[in-house]
N, C-alpha and C positions, 0 to 999 in steps of 0.2 A: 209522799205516800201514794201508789197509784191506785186506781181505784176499778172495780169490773161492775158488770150490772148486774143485778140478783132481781128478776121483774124490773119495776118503772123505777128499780131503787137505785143507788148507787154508794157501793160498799167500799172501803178500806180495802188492800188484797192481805191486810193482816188485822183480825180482829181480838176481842178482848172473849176469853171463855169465864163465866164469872161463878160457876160452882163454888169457888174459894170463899166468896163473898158469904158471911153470917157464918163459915164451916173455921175455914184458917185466919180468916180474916176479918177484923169490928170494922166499926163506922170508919174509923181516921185511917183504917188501911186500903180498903176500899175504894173511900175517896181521894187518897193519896193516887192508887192507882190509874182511876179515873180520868183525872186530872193530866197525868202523866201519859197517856194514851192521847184525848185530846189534844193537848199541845204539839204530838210529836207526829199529827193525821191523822192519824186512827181513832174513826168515828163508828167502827161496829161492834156493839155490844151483843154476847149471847148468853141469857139466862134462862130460867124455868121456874115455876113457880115450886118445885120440887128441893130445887138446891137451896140449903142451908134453912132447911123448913119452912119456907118461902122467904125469909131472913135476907135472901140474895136479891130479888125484885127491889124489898124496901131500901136495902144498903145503896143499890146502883140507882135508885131514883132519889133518892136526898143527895148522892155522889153529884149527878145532872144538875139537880137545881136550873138556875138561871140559864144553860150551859145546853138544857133539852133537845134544843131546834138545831147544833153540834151533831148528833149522835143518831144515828141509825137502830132502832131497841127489837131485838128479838127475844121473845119468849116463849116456853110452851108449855103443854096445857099436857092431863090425861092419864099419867102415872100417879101413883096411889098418893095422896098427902094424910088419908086417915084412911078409915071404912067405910066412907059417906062419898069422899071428894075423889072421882077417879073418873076413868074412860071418856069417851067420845059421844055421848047422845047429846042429841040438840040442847037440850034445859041444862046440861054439865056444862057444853060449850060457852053458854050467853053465861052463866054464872063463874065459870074460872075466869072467860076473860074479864068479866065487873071486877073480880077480887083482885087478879093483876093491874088492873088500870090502877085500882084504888092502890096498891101497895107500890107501885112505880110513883105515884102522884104524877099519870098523865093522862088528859083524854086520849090518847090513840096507840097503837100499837103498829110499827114496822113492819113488822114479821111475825106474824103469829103460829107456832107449829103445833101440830103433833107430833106428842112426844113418843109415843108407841102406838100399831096398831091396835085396834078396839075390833076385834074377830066379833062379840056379838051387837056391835049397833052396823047396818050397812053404811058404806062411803059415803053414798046421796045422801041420807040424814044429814053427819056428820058436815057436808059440805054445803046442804043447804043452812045449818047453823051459820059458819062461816061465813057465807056469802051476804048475810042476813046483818052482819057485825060490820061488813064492808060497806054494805048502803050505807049503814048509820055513819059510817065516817069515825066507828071506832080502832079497825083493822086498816092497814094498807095493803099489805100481801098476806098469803098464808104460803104455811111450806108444811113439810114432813120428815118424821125422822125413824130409824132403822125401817122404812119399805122394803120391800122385794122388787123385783122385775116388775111379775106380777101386779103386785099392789099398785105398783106406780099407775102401770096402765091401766086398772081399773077404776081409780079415783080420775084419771085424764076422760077416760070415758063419762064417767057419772059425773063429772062438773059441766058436761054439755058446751053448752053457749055462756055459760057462767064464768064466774072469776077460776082458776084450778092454780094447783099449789105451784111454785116458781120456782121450790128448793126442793132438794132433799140433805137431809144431814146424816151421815153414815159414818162411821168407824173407815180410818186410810189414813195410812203413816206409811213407812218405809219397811215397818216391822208388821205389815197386815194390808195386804193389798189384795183383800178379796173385793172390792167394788170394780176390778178390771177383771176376775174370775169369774162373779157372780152375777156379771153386765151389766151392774145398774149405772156404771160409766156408761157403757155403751144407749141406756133408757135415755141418759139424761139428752143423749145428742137426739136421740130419735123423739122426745117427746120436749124439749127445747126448755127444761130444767140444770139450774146451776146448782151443784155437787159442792157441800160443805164439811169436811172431813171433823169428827170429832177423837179425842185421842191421838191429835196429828203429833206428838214428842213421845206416843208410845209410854203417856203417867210419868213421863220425867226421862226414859232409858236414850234418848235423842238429845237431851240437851246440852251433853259433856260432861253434867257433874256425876254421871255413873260410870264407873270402869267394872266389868266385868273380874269379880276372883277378888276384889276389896270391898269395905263393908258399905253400907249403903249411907251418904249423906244425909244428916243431921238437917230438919226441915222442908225438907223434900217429899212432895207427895204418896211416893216409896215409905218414905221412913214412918210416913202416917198409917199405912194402908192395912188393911187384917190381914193374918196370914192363911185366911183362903183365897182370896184377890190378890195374892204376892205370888202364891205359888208358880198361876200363869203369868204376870208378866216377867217371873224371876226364875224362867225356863232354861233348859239348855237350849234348847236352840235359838230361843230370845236374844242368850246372853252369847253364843256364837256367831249370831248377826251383828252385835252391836260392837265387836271386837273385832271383825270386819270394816266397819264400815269408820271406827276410830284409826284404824290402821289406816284406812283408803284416805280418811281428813285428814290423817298428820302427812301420808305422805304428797296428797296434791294440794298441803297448805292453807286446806278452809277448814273453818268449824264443822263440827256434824250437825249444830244448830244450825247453817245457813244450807246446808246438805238435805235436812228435813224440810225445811219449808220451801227452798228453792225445787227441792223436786217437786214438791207438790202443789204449787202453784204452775207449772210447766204443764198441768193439766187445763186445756183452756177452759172445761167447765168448771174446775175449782172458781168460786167468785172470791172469798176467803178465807185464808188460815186462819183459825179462833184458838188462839193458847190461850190458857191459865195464865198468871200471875201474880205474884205476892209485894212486889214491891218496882219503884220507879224505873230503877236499872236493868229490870228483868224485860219493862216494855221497850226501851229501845231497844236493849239487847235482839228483840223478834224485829221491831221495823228493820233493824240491820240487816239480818239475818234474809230478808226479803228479796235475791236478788235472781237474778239469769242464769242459769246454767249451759256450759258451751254442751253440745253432741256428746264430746267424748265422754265429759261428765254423770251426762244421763246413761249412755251405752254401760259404762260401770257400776255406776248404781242399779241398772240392772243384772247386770251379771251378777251382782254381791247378794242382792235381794229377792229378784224377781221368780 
């Protein structure tokens, strides 16, 4: 499994996304997958204290056990858990991340994000909380997630001479590649941030079990999803990219799972691909999937997508 830097850290280039965790999956699936991740390198975990009502923190840290000092733990903070528990001000900050430590059962945190911008507390607040959690030796990095351009640089600004965020994590697949439209690929080289794609299987329509014009796979995040979150990823032009690009896998003989993640580690600030998954075979199936793509590969995946 090889592995890139994310700050002083050093990450899996194929990580675990653990949304599933408390939502699709109890304790014994969880830790099943865990387990099965570790064994196979893959040491980067990505939760929030949001997924599966904060259910996913507690799943993946009894998953750890013994096992902690293994694993790389990102979490984030900031999106709504009630009417009480939300955004970015300093006293939110110091308190969600106590509640994550306690529900991971660990003193320290990897990677700590934000989950969304917080438009009415300013950056510096927000960063001087953070910074604040780093002396104590409860955080190690912090990152960020859906920024702008904009946003980026303003948080690199307002962290000064201070610790500043090392990530961003943004939406980037095969099927949505507005971080090369909307430059925050281009931020991360200018402002020396590694780019963590979320959505990188496009909710399932990248992994092969969907063929476009047949019905949608029985346990697959598709098959869960409401049908106002269906409608877009179950688009016509969704589903005429993805019959493209099955067409382009079967005829140059790779999977379109090795198609998805190989392109998009081909990005050098990608540090990690972070998929979902629900069981053992699903994790190696992504370390597999992990691999080089030659020129010509990419020149057509762009033409098909881009």
């Amino acid at each position: 499994m090889d592995r890139r830097t994310l700050g002083s850290l050093e990450v899996s280039t194929v990580g675990v996304g653990c949304n599933n965790f408390g939502a699709r999956l109890d304790q014994a699936g969880a830790s099943k997958v865990v387990n099965a991740a570790l064994d196979a390198g893959v040491n980067f975990f990505d939760t929030a204290d949001v997924y599966g009502a904060t259910e996913s923190e507690r799943f993946l840290g009894k998953a750890l056990g013994a096992r902690r000092a293994e694993a790389i733990v990102a979490t984030k903070f900031g999106m709504p858990l009630d009417d009480q528990r939300f955004g970015a001000s300093p006293t939110y900050v110091r308190s969600a991340c106590e509640d994550s430590l306690a529900r991971l059962g660990t003193d320290y945190l990897d990677l700590y994000q934000l989950h969304y911008p917080d438009a009415t507390v300013p950056i510096a607040d927000t960063l001087g909380a953070l910074h604040e959690l780093i002396a104590e030796g409860k955080v190690r990095e912090i990152g960020c997630s859906n920024f702008s351009v904009e946003q980026l640089r303003a948080a690199k600004t307002a962290a000064g001479d201070g610790p500043a965020f090392v990530s961003v994590q943004n939406q980037f697949s095969l099927l949505d590649r507005s971080p090369e439209r909307d430059g925050v690929l281009a931020a991360c080289d200018e402002l020396g941030l590694s780019f963590l794609p979320f959505y990188p299987l496009a909710n399932g329509l990248l992994t092969g079990k969907f063929r476009p014009g047949e019905p949608i796979p029985e346990g697959t995040r598709l098959a869960h999803m409401s049908p106002e979150r269906s409608v877009h990823w179950l688009s016509e032009e969704f589903q005429q990219r993805v019959a493209a690009l099955l067409d382009y896998a079967q005829r140059d003989e790779v999977p379109i799972l090795t198609l998805a993640f190989s392109w998009l580690l081909s990005h050098p600030r990608v540090a990690s691909v972070i998929a979902g998954a629900s069981n053992a075979e699903q994790i190696r199936a992504n370390v597999k999937a992990a691999t080089k793509l030659s020129d010509a590969q990419r020149k057509e995946l762009d033409r098909l997508t881009g």
